[in-house]
C-alpha positions in Angstrom: 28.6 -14.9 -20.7 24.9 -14.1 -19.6 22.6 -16.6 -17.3 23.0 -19.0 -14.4 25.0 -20.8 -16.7 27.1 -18.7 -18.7 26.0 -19.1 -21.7 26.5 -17.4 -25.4 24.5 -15.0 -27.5 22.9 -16.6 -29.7 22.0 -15.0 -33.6 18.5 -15.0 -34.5 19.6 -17.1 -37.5 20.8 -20.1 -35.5 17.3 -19.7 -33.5 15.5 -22.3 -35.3 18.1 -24.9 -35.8 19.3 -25.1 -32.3 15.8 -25.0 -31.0 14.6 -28.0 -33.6 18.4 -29.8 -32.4 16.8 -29.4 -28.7 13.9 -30.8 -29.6 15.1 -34.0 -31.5 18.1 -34.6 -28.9 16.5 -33.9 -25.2 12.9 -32.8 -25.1 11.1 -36.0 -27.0 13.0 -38.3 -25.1 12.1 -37.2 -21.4 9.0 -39.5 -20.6 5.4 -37.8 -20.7 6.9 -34.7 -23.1 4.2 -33.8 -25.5 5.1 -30.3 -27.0 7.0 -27.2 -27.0 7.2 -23.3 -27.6 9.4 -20.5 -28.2 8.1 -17.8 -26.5 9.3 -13.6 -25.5 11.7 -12.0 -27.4 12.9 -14.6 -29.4 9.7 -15.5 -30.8 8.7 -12.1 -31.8 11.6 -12.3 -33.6 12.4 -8.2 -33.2 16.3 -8.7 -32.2 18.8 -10.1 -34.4 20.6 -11.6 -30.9 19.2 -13.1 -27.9 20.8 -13.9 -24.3 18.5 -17.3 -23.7 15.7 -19.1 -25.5 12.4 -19.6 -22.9 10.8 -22.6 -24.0 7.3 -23.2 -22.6 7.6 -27.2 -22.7 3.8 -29.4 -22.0 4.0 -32.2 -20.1 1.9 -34.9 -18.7 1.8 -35.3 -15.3 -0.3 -33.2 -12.2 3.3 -32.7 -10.6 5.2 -30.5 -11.5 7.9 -31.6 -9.1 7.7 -34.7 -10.2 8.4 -33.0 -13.8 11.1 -31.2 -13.2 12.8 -34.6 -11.5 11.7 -36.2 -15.0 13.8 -33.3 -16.8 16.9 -33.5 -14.3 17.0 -36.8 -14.0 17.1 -37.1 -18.4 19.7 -34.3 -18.5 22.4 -35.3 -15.6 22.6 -38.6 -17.4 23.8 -37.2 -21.1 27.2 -36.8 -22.1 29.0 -33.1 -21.6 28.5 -32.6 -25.8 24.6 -33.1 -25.4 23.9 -31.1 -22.0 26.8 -28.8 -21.6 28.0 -28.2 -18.0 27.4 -24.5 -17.1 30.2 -22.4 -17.6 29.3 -19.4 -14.8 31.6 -19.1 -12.2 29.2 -19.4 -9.7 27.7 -22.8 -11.1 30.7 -24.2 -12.9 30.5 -27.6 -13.6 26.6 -27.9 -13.0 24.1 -29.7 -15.9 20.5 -27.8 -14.7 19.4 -25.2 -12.4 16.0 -25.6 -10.8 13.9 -22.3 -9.7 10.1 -21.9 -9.6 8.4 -23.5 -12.5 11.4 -24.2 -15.1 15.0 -26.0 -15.3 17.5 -24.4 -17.4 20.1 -26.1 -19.1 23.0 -25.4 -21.5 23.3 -26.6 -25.1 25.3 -26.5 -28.0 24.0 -23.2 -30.6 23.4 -25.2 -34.1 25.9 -22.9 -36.1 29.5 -23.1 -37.6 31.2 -22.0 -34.5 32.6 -24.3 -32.1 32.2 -24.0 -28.2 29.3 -21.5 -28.7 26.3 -22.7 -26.0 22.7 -21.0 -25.1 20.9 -21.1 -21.9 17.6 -23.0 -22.5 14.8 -22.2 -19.9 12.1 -25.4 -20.0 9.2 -23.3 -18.2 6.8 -26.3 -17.7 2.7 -26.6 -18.5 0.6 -29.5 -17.1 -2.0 -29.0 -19.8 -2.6 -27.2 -22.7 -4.8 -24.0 -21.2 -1.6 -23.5 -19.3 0.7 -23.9 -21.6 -1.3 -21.1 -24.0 -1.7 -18.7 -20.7 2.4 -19.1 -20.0 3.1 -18.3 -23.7 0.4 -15.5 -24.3 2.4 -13.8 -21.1 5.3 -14.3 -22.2 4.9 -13.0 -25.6 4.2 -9.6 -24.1 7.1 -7.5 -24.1 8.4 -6.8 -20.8 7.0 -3.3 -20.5 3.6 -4.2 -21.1 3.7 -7.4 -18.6 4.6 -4.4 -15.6 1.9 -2.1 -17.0 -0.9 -5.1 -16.7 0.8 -6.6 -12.9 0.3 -2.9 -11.8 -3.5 -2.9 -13.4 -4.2 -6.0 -12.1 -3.3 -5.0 -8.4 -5.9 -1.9 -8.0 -8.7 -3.4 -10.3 -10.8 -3.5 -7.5 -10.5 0.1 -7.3 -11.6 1.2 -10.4 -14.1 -1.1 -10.6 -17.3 -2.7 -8.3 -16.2 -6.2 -6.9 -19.3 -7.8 -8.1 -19.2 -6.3 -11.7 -15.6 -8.4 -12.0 -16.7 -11.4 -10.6 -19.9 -11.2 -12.5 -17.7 -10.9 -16.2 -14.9 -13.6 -14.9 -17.4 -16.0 -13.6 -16.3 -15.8 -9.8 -18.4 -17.1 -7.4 -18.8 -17.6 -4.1 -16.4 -15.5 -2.7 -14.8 -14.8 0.9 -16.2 -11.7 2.2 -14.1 -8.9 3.5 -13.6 -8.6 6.6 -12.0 -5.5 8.6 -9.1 -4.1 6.8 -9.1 -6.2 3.8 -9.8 -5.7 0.5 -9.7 -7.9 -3.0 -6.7 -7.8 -5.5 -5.4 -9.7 -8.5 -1.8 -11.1 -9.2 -1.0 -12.0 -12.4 2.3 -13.9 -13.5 3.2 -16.1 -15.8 2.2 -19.1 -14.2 -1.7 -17.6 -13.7 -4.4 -14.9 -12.5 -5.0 -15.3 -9.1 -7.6 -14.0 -6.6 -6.4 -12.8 -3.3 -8.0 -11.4 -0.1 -5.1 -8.9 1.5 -4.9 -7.8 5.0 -3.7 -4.2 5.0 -2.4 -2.5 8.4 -1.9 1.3 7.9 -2.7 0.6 3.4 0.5 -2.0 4.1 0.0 -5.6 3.0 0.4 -7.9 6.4 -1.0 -11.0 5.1 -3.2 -13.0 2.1 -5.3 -15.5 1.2 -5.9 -17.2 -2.1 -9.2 -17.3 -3.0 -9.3 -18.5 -7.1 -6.9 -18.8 -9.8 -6.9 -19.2 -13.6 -4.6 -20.7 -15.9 -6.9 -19.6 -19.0 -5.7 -16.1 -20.8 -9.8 -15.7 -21.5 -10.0 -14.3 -18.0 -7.1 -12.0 -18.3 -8.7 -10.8 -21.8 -12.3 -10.1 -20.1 -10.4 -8.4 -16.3 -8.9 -6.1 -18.9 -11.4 -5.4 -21.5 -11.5 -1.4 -21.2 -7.7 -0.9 -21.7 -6.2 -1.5 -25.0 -4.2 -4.4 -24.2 -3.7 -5.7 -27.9 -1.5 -2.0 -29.3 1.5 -0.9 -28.3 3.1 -0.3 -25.0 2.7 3.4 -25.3 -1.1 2.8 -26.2 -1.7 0.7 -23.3 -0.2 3.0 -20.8 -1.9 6.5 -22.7 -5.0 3.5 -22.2 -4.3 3.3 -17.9 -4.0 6.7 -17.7 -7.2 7.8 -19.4 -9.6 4.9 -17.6 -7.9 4.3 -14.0 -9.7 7.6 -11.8 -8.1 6.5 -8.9 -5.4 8.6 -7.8 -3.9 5.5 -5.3 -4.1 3.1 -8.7 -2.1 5.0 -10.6 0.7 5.5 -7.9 0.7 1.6 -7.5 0.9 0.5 -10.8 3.5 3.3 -11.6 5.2 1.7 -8.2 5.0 -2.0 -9.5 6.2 -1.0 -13.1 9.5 0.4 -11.1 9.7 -3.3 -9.5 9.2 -5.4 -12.5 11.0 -3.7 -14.8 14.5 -3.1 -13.9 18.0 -2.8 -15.6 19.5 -5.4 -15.0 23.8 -4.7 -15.0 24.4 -6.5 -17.9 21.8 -4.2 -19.5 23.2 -0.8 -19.1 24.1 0.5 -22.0 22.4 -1.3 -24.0 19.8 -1.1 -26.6 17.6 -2.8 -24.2 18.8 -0.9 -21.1 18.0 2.1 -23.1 14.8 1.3 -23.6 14.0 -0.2 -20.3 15.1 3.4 -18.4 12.7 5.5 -21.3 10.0 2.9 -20.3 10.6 3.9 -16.6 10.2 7.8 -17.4 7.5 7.5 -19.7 5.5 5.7 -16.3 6.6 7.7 -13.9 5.9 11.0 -15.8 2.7 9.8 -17.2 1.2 8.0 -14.0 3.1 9.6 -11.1 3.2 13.1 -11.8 -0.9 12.3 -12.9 -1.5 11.4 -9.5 0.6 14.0 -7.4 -1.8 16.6 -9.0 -4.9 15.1 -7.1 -6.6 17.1 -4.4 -7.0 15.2 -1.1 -9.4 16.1 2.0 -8.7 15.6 5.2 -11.4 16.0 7.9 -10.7 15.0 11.7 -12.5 15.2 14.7 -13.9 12.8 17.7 -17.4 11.4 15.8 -18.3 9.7 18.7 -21.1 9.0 17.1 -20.5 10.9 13.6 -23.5 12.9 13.3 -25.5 14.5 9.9 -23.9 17.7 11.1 -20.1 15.9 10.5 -21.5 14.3 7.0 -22.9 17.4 5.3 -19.1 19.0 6.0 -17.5 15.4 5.2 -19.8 15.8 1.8 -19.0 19.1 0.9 -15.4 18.5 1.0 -15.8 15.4 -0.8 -17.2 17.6 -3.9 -14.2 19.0 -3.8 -11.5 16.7 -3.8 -10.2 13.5 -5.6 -9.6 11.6 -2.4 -11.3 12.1 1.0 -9.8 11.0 4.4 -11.3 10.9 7.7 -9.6 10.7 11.0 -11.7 9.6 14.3 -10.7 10.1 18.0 -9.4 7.5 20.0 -11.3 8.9 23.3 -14.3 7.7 24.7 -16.4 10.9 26.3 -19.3 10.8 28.4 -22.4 9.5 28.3 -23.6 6.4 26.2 -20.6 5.0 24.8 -19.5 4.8 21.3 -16.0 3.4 20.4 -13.6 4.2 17.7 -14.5 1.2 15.9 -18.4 1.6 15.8 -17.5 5.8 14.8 -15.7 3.9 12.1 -18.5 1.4 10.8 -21.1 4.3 11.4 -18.7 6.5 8.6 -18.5 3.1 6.2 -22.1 3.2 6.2 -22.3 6.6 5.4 -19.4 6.8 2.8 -21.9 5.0 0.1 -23.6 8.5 -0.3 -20.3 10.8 0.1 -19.6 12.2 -4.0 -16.0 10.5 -3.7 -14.7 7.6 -4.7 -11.5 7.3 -3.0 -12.3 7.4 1.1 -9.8 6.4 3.7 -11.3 6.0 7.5 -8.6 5.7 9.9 -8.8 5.5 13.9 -6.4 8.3 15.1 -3.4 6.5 18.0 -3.4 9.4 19.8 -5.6 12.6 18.9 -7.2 13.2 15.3 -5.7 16.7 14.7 -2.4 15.0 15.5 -2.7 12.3 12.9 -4.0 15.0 10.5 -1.0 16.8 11.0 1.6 13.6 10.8 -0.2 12.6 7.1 0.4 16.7 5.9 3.9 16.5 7.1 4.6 13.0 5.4 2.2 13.7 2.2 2.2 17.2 1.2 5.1 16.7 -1.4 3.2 13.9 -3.6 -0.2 15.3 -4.4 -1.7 18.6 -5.8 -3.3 20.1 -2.9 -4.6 19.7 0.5 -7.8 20.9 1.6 -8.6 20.7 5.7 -12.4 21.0 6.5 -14.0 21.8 9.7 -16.6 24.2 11.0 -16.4 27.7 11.3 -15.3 29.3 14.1 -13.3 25.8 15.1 -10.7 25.7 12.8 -8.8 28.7 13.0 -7.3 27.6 16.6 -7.3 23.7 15.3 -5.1 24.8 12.7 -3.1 27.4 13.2 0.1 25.9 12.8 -0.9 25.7 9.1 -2.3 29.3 9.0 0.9 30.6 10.9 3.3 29.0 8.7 2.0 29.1 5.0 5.3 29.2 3.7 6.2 25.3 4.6 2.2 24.5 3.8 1.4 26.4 0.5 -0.5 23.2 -0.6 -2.6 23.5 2.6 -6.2 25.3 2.3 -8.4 25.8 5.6 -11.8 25.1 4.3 -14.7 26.2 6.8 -18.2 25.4 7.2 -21.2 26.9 8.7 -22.2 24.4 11.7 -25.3 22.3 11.3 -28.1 23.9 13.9 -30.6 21.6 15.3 -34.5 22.5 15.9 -33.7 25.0 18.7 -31.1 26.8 16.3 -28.3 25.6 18.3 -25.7 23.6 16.6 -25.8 19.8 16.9 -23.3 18.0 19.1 -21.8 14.5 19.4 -22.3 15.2 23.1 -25.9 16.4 23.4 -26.3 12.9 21.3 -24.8 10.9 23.5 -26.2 12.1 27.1 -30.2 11.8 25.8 -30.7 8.4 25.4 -34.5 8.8 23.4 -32.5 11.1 20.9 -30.1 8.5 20.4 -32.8 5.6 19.8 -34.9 7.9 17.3 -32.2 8.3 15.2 -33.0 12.3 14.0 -29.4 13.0 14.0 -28.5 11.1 11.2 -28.1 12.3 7.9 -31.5 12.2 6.1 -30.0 10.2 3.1 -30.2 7.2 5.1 -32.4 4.3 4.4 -34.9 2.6 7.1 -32.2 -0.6 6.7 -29.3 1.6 7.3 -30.6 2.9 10.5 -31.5 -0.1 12.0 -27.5 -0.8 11.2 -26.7 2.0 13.0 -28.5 1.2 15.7 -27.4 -2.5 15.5 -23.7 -1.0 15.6 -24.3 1.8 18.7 -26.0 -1.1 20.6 -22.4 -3.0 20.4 -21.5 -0.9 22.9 -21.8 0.4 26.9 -24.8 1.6 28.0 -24.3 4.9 30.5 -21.0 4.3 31.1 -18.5 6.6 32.4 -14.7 6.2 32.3 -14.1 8.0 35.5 -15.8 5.5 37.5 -14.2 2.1 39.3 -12.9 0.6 35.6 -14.3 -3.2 36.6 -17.8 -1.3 36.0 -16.7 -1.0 32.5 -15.0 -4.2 32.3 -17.6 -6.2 33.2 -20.0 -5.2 30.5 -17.6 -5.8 28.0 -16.1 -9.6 28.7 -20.2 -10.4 28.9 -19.6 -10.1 24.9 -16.1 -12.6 24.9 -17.5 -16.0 26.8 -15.1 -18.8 25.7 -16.5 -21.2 23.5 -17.8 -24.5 24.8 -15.2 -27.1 24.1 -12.7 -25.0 25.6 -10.9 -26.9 28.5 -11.3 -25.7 31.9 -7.7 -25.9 33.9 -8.4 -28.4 36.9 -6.6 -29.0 40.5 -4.9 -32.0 41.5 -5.2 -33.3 44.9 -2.3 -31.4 45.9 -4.5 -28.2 45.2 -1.2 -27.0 42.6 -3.1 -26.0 39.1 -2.9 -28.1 36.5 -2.2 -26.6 32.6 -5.1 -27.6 30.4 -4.7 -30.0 28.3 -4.8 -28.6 24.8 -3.6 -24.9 23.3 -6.6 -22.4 24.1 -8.8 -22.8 21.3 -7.7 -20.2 18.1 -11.4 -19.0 18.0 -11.2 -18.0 21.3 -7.6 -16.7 21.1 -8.9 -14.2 18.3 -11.7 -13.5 20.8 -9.4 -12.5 23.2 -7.2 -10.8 20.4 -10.1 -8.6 19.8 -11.1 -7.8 23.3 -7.6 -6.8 24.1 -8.0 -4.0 20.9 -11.3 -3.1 22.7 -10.3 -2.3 26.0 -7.4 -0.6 24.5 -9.9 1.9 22.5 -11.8 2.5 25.6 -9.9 1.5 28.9 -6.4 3.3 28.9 -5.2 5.2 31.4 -2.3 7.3 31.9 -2.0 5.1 35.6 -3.0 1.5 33.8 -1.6 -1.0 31.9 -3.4 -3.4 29.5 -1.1 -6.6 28.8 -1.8 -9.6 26.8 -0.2 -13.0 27.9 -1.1 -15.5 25.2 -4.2 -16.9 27.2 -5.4 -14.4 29.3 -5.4 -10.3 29.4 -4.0 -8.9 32.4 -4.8 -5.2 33.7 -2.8 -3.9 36.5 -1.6 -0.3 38.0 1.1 0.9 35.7 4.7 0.4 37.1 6.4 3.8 36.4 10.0 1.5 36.1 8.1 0.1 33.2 8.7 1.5 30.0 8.6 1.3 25.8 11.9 -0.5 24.8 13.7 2.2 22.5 15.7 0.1 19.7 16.8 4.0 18.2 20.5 3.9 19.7 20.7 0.2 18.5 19.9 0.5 15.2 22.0 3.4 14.6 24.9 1.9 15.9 24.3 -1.2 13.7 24.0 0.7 10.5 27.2 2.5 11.1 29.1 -0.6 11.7 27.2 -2.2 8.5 28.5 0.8 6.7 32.2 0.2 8.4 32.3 -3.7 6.8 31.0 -1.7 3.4 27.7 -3.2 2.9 25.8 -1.0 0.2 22.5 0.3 2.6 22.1 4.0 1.6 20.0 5.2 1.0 18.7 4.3 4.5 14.9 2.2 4.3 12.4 4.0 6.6 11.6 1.5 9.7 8.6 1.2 11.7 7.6 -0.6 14.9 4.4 -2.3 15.2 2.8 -3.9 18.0 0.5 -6.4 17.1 -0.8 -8.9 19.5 -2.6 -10.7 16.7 0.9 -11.6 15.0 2.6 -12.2 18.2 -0.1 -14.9 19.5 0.1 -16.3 15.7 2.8 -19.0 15.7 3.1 -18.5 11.9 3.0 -14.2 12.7 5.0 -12.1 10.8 7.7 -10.8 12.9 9.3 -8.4 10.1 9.2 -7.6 6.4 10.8 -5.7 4.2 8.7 -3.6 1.6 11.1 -3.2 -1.7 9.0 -0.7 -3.4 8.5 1.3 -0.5 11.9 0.5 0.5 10.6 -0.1 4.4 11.7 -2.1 6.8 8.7 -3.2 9.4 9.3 -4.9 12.6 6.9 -6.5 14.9 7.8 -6.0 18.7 4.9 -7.6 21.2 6.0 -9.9 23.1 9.6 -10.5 21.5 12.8 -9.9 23.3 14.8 -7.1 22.4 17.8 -8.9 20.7 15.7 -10.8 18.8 14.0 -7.8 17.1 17.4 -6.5 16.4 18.5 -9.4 15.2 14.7 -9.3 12.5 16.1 -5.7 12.2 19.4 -6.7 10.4 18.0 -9.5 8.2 15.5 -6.9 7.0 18.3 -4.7 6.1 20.6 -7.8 4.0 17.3 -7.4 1.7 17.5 -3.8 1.5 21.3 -4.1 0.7 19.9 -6.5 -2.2 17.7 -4.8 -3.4 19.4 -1.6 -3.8 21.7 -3.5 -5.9 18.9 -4.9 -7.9 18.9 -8.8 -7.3 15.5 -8.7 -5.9 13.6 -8.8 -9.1 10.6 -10.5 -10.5 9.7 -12.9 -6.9 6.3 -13.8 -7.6 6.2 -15.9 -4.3 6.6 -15.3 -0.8 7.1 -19.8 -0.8 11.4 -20.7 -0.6 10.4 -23.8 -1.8 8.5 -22.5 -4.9 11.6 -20.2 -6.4 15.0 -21.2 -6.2 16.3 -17.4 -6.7 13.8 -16.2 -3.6 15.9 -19.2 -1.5 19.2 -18.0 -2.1 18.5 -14.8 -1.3 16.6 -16.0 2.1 19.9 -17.9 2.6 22.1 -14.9 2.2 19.5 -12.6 4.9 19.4 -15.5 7.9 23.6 -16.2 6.9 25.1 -12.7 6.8 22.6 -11.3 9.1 23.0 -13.2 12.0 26.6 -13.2 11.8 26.6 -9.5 11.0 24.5 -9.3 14.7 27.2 -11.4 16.1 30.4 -9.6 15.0 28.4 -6.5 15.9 27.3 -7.6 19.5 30.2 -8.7 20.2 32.4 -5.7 18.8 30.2 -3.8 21.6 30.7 -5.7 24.2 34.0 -5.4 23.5 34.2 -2.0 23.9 32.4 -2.0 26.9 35.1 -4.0 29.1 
């Protein structure tokens, strides 16, 4: 038996007769049916067996809700010879099963064989551009529908945003905003435009911008690959056009997701050819990519000066992917944060000779974060080249020179120091302390255009003006919250004649909650002390004298003892996912935040911990790992939706994380405390 509903094999002989018996006996009776489809496999006719039939089945209607009730409403009321009841164990006994866009069924095969039935999945269409778009994607072999998710995803990095909305005919588009970046999904169901948020290159959030249900579009978004041969042409295709090293790693990461072996498969012909598929991506794509050279280049740019872009564009020359760490610190002198060092490097990274260019604000120290990304990265490219200026970098990096034998992809690159008119070398510092040179702009790279400078300015002018962090820190404070005023209709909380504050009337405003969201980042960047702490409290940001008692909850001991017991009750979760903590205020003030997710290509588990009790992040912590647990045993497969109510499959398996989770919390808490008496 294969499928939800335990169905037969069917012979490719028998195809058309019990597809035309379908036809006459269900479909043309369900009101507003108007045509059907073969489609996959089965209509490319390639196997002489098949496990299912996919109909694509045209309806009117602009519901598809609606249509599926129309379907299950037609097929629960014929007799048990006509709609079979399903025969899985699982499902015994039912007449449909409803997930996403189709209703399967089980029907009689048209042969000489008696008791012989096929799962029959009705994939509906509204109108006929959809119904041509759900078959042309289906028709593709399953190989080739991974290769052209994957391409879809990291079009935007092969290829200028405005050159692709230009040949598909999007217009009007949301602009980027900090952290974002364009990407394409393409199912069966239709090519959609999204807007992702990305925290550390990890999707935190979307937005759907424009969709297409006509297979024009997905022609014209891949007219430079040869979509139209083989799957072995299409991928020798990918890897000759996509430059990107991070495009080929994704697509070859997505190919793993989509196309799996499924149990039933191993084995098999298909299964076969499914795992060969697999290699053939992962030796043509991956091992493409982990031959690229990467630059790294770290330092405190506070402001990054033309000294720090001829060494950032000489390294650049020399690798296939450049990335550039900034300082945390603010230092003396005019002020220039993090975040306007990082929009000063955007604007620069136009005229560095590299496509590929990650900016990233260091946590802690630059040299730090350089070191972390060598440690965690040196095994999956080629090699690693590490600029900085001469005389500098042997004591920066000496860890690297001293122990070449765990670094032999690391190379020290050096760089003679950029000298100013007075033959001494130019510093961030000098920059910073003489206001005039600041203004005039002559320690920017030459390269720059009349417009660009003025941006510059316009970005350092964001800023403090001669402010010092060792002063009284309300001096600073006060400059900044000038820049955050509330918005007019805010409410203003009153007194009653009792003189006991009243709360205002209404939630603050969400404009001026992301205000405050953004402030709080800011004075992070430039107000933290070892002897302060910065707190946000949903309304209002509150900065008082550190309280030594007061320290970072550490959920280590916890988790470990919950993944032994998880491994006691023989739950399936090694290999172990890689976690990571994230506090984010902007997800906490959110009511509809994220408070965990779990990555399954990645295999990472990510909780969010502002502002949540402890528990209750444990308690994320172990739903997060039920999904792991499924998807090392391969039932999390093909979710094109992050919707419950959209995909039937996706809801059971939700079900399963909240059920087994928090009960697996329970037994566990309580087991401890337990043992505790």
């Amino acid at each position: 038996m294969s499928g939800v509903a335990g169905g037969n094999r069917i012979q490719k002989q028998d195809v058309d007769r019990t597809f035309t018996a379908y036809y006459n006996k269900v479909l043309k009776n369900i009101p507003g049916f108007k045509k059907a489809s073969l489609s996959g496999s089965v209509k490319a006719g390639t196997k002489p067996d098949y496990g299912d039939l996919d109909l694509i089945v045209l309806f009117d209607g602009e519901d598809k809700r609606e249509v599926k009730q129309r379907i299950i409403d037609y097929v629960t009321s014929q007799s048990d010879s006509v709609i079979v009841p399903f025969k899985s164990p699982k499902y015994s006994g039912r007449k449909y099963y409803n997930a996403g866009e189709l209703i399967s069924v089980l029907f009689p095969i048209q042969n000489k064989e008696s008791d012989q039935y096929i799962q029959i999945d009705n994939i509906i269409a509204l109108d006929p551009t959809e119904h041509t778009f759900k078959g042309s994607f289906l028709d593709l072999p399953a190989e080739k529908q991974g290769l052209l998710i994957g391409l879809a995803k990291v079009i935007f990095l092969e290829e200028p945003a405005a050159r692709i909305f230009k040949k598909l005919g999007i217009k009007d588009v949301a602009p980027l905003e900090k952290d974002e970046e364009y990407e394409f999904n393409l199912s069966s169901n239709k090519l959609t435009l999204r807007k992702v948020k990305l925290d550390n290159y990890k999707e935190v959030g979307r937005e759907e911008l424009w969709s297409t249900t006509d297979w024009n579009a997905v022609d014209n978004l891949f007219s430079s690959f040869k979509t139209d041969g083989t799957f072995e042409q299409l991928l020798s295709s990918i890897n000759r056009r996509v430059k990107n090293p991070r495009s080929k790693r994704r697509i070859a990461g997505v190919f793993k997701t989509m196309v799996t072996v499924k149990s039933g498969e191993q084995g098999t012909p298909k299964g076969d050819a499914k795992v060969a598929a697999i290699g053939k991506v992962d030796q043509v794509l991956t091992e493409a990519a982990n031959n690229e050279r990467v630059g790294l280049y770290g330092g405190g740019f506070k402001p990054p000066h033309k000294g720090h872009f001829k060494i950032a564009y000489k390294l650049a020359e020399k690798v296939d992917r450049l990335i550039i760490f900034i300082g945390p610190k603010i230092r003396e002198g005019q002020v220039v944060t993090p975040i306007q060092s990082e929009e000063i490097w955007k604007t620069y990274s136009r005229y560095l000779p590299v496509n590929d260019i990650e900016i990233r604000i260091a946590p802690i120290t630059p040299i730090r974060s350089l070191y972390e990304w060598v440690d965690e990265n040196q095994d999956a490219v080629g090699s690693i080249l590490v600029g900085g200026v001469k005389g500098e970098s042997a004591g920066r990096f000496s860890h690297f020179i001293k122990n070449q034998d765990k670094y032999p992809k690391v190379q020290i690159v050096e760089f003679n120091p950029l000298l100013d008119a007075e033959d001494e070398k130019l510093s961030a510092s000098y920059i910073r302390t003489k206001p005039d040179y600041l203004e005039g702009m002559g320690w920017a790279p030459e390269v720059l255009n009349s417009v660009e400078q003025n941006k510059i300015k316009k970005i350092l002018k964001k800023g403090f003006k001669e402010v010092e962090l060792n002063e009284n820190m309300s001096n600073a404070i006060e400059g900044v919250l000038d820049k955050f005023k509330p918005s007019k209709e805010k409410q203003e909380t009153k007194e009653g004649s009792s003189g006991t504050p009243i709360a205002a009337m209404s939630a603050i405003p969400s404009k001026d909650r992301n205000k405050l969201v953004h402030l709080y980042n800011h004075l992070q960047n430039i107000l933290y002390k070892p002897d302060w702490d910065i707190d946000f409290q949903q309304d209002k940001i509150v900065i008082s004298k550190k309280d030594p008692a007061r320290i970072s909850y550490d959920y280590t001991p916890y988790m470990g003892s919950l993944v032994e017991y998880m491994l006691d009750q023989g739950m399936k979760i090694t290999p172990l996912p890689e976690i990571k903590i994230r506090r984010d205020v902007a997800e906490s003030v959110d009511f509809f935040g994220k408070t965990a997710y779990y990555d399954t290509s990645a295999k990472e588990i990510v909780l969010y911990v502002e502002g949540r009790h402890p528990k209750d992040v444990m308690r994320s912590f172990v739903h997060e790992m039920i999904h792991h647990m499924q998807n090392l045993e391969g039932r999390i497969n093909n979710i094109q939706t992050s919707n419950t109510n959209e995909d039937g499959k996706l809801n059971e398996l939700e079900q399963e994380a909240y059920l087994k989770g928090n009960i697996t919390f329970r037994n566990w808490e309580d087991k401890i405390k337990n043992e505790s008496n």
